[in-house]
N, C-alpha and C positions, 0 to 999 in steps of 0.2 A: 771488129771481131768477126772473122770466118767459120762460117757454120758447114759440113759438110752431112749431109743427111744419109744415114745408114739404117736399113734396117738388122742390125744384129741382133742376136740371141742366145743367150748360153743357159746352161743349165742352173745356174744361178741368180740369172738377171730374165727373166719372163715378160721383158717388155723392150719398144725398141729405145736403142739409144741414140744420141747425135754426137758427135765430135765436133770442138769449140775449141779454139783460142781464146786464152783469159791475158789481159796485158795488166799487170802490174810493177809497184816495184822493188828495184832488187829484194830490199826490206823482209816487203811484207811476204814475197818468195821464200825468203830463207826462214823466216821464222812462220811460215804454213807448213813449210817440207821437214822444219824439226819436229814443229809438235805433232804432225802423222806418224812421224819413224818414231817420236816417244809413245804415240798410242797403238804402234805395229800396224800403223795403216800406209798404204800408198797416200800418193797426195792426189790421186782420182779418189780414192775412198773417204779420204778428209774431206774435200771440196765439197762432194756428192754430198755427206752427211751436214756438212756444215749448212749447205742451200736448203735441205729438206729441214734442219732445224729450224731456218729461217723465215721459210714458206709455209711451214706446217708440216702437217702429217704428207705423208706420200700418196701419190696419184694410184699407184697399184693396189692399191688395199689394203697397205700396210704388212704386207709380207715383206719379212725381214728372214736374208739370208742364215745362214748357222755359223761364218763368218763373223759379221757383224753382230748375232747376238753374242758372242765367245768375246770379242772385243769389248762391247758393251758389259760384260760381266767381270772382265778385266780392269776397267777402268771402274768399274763399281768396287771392286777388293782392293786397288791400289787406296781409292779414296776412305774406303771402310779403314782401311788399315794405317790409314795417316792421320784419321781422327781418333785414332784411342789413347786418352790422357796416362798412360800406366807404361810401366816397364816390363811389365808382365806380357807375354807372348801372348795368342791365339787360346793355343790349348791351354795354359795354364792361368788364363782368364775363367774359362768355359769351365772348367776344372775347381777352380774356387768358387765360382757361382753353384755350382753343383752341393758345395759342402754348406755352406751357405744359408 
């Protein structure tokens, strides 16, 4: 694994990063790079999120970009929305519970 040590910084990442080769295989590559594109992420943003799930909370204090929370809310309404037992949409759920 080659590590190249950087200190960059942008307006959304406030800390420094390193660049890394990850060797895997083919496999587990194509089905990391689907499920980022199904969650509208890169597969730097997948990876990134998947180690810090794994490691725990984050080194920087838990500052979490406005990206990543819009994704994370994204993937919370896909899930909200695939657990509702009913044929009945959003609003005209919300809407019967109101009469109700």
């Amino acid at each position: 694994m080659g590590n190249t040590y950087g200190g960059s910084s942008s307006a959304s990442e406030c800390v420094n990063t390193i660049k890394t080769t990850l060797e895997m295989s083919d496999s587990l590559f194509r089905r990391a790079k689907a499920t980022a594109a199904s969650r509208g992420q890169t597969l730097k943003q997948f990876v990134t999120g998947a180690l810090e799930k794994e490691l725990g909370s984050k080194e920087s204090g838990g500052v979490v970009s406005a990206g990543a929370a819009m994704r994370k809310v994204r993937q919370l309404a896909r899930e909200s929305a695939a657990s509702w037992q009913t044929d009945l949409d959003a609003v005209a759920a919300v809407r019967e519970q109101r009469r109700g």
